[in-house]
Structure formats: structure tokens, C-alpha cells
C-alpha positions as CSV (number, residue, x, y, z in Angstrom):
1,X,107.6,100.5,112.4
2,X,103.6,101.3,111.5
3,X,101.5,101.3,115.0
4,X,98.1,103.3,114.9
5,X,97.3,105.0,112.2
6,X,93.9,106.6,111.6
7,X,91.3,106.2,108.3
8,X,92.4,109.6,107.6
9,X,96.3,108.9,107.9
10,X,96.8,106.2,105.9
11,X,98.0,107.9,102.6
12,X,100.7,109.8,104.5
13,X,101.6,106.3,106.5
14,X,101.8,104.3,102.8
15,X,104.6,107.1,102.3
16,X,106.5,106.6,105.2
17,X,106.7,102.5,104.8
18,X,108.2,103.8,101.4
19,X,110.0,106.1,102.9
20,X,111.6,103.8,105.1
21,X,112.0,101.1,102.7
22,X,114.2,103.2,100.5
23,X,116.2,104.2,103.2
24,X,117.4,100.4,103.4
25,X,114.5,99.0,106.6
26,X,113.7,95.3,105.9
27,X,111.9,95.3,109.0
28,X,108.4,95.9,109.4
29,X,106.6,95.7,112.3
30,X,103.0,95.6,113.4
31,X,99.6,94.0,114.9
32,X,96.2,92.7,114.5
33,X,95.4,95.7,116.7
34,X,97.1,98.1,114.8
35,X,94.8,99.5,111.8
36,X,98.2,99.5,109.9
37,X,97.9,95.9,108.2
38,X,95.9,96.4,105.2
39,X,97.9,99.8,104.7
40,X,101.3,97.8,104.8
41,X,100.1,95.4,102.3
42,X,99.4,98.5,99.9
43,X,102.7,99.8,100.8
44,X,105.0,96.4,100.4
45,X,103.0,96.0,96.9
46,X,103.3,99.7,95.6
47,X,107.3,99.2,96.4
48,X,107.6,95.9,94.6
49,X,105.7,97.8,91.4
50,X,108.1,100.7,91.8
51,X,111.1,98.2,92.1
52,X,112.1,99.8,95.4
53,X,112.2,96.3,97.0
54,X,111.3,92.7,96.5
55,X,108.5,91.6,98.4
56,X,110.5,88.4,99.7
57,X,112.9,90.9,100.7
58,X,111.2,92.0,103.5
59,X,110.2,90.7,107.2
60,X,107.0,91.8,108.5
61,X,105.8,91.1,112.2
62,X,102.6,90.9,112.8
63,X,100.8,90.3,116.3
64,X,97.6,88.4,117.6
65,X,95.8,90.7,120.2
66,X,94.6,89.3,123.3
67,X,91.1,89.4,122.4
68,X,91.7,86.8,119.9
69,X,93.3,84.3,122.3
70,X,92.5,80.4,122.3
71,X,93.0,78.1,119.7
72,X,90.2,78.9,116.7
73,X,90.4,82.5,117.5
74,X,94.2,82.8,116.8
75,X,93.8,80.8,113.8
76,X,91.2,82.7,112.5
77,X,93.5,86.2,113.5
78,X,96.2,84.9,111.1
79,X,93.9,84.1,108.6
80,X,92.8,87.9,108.8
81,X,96.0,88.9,109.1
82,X,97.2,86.8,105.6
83,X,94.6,88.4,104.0
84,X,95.1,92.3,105.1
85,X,98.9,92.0,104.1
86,X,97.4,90.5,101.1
87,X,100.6,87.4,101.1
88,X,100.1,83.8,101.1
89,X,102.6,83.3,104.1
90,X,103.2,85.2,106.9
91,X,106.7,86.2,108.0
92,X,106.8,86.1,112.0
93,X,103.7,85.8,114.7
94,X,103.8,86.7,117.6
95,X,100.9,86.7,120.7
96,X,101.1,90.3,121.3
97,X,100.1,90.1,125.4
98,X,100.0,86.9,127.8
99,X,96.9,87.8,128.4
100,X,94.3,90.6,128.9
101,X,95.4,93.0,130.9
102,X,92.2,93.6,133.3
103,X,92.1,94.4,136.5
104,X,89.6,91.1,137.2
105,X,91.9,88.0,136.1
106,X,91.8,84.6,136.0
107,X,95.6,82.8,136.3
108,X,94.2,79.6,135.6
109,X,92.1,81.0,132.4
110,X,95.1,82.7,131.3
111,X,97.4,79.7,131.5
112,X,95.0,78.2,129.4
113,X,95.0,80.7,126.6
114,X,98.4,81.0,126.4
115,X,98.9,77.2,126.1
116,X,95.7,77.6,123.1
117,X,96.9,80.3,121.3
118,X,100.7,79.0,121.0
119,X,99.0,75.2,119.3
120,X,97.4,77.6,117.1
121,X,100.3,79.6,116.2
122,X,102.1,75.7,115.9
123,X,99.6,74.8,113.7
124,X,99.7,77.9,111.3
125,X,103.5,77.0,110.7
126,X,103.0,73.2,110.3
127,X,99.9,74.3,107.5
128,X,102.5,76.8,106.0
129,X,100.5,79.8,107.2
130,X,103.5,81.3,109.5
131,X,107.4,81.2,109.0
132,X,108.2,81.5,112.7
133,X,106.0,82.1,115.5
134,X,107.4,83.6,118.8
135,X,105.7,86.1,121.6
136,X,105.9,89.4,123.0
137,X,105.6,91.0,126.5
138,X,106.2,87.5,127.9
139,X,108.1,88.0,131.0
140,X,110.5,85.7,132.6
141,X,107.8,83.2,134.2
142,X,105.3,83.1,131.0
143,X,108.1,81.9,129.1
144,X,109.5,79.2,131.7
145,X,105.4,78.5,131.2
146,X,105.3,78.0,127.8
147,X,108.6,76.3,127.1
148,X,107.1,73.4,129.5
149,X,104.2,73.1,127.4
150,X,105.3,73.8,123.4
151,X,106.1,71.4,120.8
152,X,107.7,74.1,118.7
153,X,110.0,76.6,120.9
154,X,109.5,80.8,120.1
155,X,112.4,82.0,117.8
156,X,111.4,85.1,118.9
157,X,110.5,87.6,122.1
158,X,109.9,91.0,121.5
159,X,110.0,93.0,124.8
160,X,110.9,96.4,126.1
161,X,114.4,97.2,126.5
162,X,116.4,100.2,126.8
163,X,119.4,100.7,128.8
164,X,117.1,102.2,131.5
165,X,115.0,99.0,130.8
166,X,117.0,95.7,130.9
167,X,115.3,92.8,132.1
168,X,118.1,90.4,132.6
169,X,116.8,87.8,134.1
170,X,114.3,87.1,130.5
171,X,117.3,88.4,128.4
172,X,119.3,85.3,130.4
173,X,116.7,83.1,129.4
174,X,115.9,84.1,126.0
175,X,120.3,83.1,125.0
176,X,119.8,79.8,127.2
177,X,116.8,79.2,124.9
178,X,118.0,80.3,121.5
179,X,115.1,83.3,121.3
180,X,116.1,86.2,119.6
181,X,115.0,89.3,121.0
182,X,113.2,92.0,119.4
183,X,113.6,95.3,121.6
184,X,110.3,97.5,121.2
185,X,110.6,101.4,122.9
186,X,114.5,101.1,122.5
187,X,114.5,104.8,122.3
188,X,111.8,104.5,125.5
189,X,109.8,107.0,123.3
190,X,112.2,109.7,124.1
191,X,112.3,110.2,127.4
192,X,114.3,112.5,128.7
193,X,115.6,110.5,131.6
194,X,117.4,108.5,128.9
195,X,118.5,110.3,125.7
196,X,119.3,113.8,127.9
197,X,121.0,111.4,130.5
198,X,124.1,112.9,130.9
199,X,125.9,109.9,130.6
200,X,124.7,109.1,127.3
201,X,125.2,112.4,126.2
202,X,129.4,111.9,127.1
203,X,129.3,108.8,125.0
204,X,127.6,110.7,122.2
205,X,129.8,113.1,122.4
206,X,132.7,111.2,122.4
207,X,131.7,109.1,119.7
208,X,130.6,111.6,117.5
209,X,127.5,110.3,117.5
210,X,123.8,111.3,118.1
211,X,121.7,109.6,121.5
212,X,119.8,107.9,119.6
213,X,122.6,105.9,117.6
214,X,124.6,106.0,120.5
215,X,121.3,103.7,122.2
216,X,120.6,101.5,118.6
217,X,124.0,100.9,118.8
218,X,123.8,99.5,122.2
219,X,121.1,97.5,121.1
220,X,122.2,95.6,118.7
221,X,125.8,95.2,120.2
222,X,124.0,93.0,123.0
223,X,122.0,91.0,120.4
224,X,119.1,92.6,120.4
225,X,116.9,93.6,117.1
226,X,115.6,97.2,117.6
227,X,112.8,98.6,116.1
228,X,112.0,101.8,116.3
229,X,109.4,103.9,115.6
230,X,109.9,106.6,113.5
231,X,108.0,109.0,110.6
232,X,110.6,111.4,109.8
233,X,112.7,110.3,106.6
234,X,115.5,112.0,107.7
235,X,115.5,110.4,111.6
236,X,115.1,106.7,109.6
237,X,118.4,107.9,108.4
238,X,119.6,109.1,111.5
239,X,118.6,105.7,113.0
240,X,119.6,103.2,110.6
241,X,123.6,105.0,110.6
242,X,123.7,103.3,114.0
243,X,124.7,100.1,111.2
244,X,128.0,102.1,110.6
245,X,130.3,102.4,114.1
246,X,131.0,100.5,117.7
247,X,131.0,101.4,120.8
248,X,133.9,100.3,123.1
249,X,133.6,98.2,125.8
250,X,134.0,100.9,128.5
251,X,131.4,102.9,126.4
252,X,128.9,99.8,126.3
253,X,129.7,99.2,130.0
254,X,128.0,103.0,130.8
255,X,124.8,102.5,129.5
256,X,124.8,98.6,130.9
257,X,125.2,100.5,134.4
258,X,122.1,103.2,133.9
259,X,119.6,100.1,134.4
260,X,116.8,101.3,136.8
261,X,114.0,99.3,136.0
262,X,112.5,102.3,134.1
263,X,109.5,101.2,131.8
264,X,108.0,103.3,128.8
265,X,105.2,101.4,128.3
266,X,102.8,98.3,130.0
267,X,104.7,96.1,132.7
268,X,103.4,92.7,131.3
269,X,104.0,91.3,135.0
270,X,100.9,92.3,135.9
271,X,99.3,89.5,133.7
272,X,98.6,86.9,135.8
């Protein structure tokens, strides 16, 4: 997972995509926002040169940011985004925000957008431009919103959640409707309220385990795809090991009961 990465960064971030690839990620993830495209695109074509991995190998998520929103300017954000990855089809698209999060908002505007930028997104895959399209910080009533309105459902909704962060009610919704969720901050970027819980540390220990496998583990025993964020070889590693045990029902059942609401990052409720 690539996020921000400055002018002067992006040699050392073209190293840890490669980094990550070799240590067995097929998952990419990043945004319109994100200065990390173009450097991705390097990255995923260096490793194919190197043999590392086939290009067709690998999933990359990429995002439309709010400010491109509405039907011509999503189209013309995937047709940015094509070119930056430097591939002929995009993987996965999702709209990155249900809308700008101002203070000043309009509900009826952002209905609106929402409704614009998921044709475009509909378009993109009927034109071949887009695999799948899905959405991300959607809460539980954008989605009812858009699943009213779409021709083409989201295959995916990537959303915080963390077992301090588990939004049931959308995670209800999403199985009902078939979306596969993509959990963002599934670490909560380390807080210490979760990976120094002392519950977590008892199942870590008794496991044999490390928090942080202890919590990817978690993740993807209720469904979930986690991505976390990560430029340490050695913690990729650490992280992707979470692939090699289970938890036990009682041990699942003690970080299901630490849920307390607790975000890491933007509450996308407050998007009108």
C-alpha cells in the first residue's frame, strides 16, 4: 500500500512496491490523490523486466478524489489514471469519498454527484476502461443510496475497520449485497488503544503470534481484505505470515467484543 509520497521520495517508494512484491503482495493500492500513481506504474514495469512478477498478476486499486466528481470529470480521472499506471485497463475503481468533506454542504448536490460519478465509473467498465468499479468511505445510507440508483452494483467497499472499528450495520449490508470489503487502517495506524490492548496482547500471546497478525488475521477470518500500509521489508513479512495460522472461535470472539466505535481516520458520516 503506496499513499503520499513526495517528488523527492519516489526512488525509495519504487523500492518498497518491489520490496513488497517479492515478498508475495498482489495487492496494490492507491488514488488519484495520491502522487503514487505514476511511481507504481514504474514500479509494476521494472518488476515485470526483472521477472519478479507478471504484470496481469497483480491488482491495483486506484481511487477518484472528490474533486473530480460528476460524470465527465470521473471519466476524465480514469483516463489520467490509465495513463499514470501506464496499462490499457484498470484493475478496480473506486470513488474515494461520497462527497467533499466541507463544512458548507449541499445534500441534494451531493446526491447528485454520487449518482454522476458511479454512470461514469459504469461507463468506464462497459468501454473496457475499468474491471470492477466499487466505492470507498460509503457508509450504510450512501450505499442504500446508490444501490437504488445503479445499473451495475459495487463489487467492492473499502472502509475502515478494525476490531475497535466495526461498522456492522454496512458490514451487514455489504454480505446481503454481495460487496466485498476492503478494510483500510486495519492496524488503525497503530494505536495503542488497539495493538497494546491487553486483550489482544493475551491472544497474541497465546497464539504465538505478533498484534499485528493476531489483527490481519481477524480480518480476513470475517471476510474482509486488509491492506495495510507498510515500508519496512521485514514488517511486509511480518504481515503477510498472518496467511499462515487461525484463530479459534473464542479467540475471534475477543477482539469481535473490543468494538467501541473507535475511528483512525475521517468519519465519512459527516458527508451529507
Amino acid at each position: 500500500l503506496v499513499r503520499s509520497v513526495h517528488a523527492e521520495e519516489a526512488d525509495d517508494a519504487r523500492l518498497q512496491i518491489l520490496d513488497a512484491l517479492r515478498a508475495g503482495y498482489r495487492l496494490l493500492d492507491t488514488s488519484a490523490h495520491y502522487p503514487s500513481e505514476e511511481i507504481m506504474g514504474d514500479a509494476l514495469n521494472l518488476a515485470e523486466t526483472e521477472g519478479i512478477v507478471q504484470r496481469r498478476d497483480v491488482t491495483v486499486c486506484t481511487k477518484i478524489w472528490f474533486d473530480d466528481m460528476g460524470f465527465d470529470p470521473a471519466l476524465a480521472s480514469i483516463r489520467r489514471s490509465l495513463e499514470r499506471l501506464q496499462t490499457e485497463q484498470l484493475d478496480l475503481v473506486l470513488i474515494h469519498f461520497p462527497g467533499s468533506p466541507d463544512a458548507i454542504q449541499s445534500p441534494k448536490r451531493n446526491r447528485e454527484l454520487r449518482e454522476q460519478t458511479w454512470r461514469a465509473c459504469e461507463r468506464a467498465q462497459d468501454d473496457g476502461l475499468v474491471k470492477r468499479i466499487g466505492l470507498s468511505n460509503w457508509t450504510r445510507r450512501h450505499l442504500r443510496e446508490t444501490m437504488l440508483s445503479c445499473r451495475t452494483p459495487p463489487s467492492v467497499l473499502q472502509t475502515e475497520v478494525h476490531p475497535r472499528c466495526q461498522p456492522s450495520d454496512l458490514l451487514d449490508a455489504c454480505a446481503e449485497q454481495q460487496i466485498k470489503v476492503m478494510a483500510y487502517c486495519p492496524l488503525a495506524h497503530g494505536a495503542t488503544t488497539l495493538l497494546k490492548s491487553p486483550s489482544l496482547l493475551r491472544v497474541a500471546s497465546e497464539a504465538g503470534r505478533t498484534p499485528s497478525q493476531i489483527v490481519l488475521r481477524w480480518s480476513m477470518q470475517k471476510g474482509l481484505v486488509p491492506i495495510p500500509h507498510s515500508s519496512s521489508f521485514a514488517r511486509m513479512r511480518e504481515n503477510l505470515a498472518a496467511l499462515d495460522f487461525k484463530l479459534s472461535g473464542s479467540q475471534m470472539a475477543i477482539l469481535d467484543a473490543m468494538d467501541v466505535a473507535e475511528r483512525a481516520s475521517f468519519d465519512p458520516s459527516k458527508i451529507a
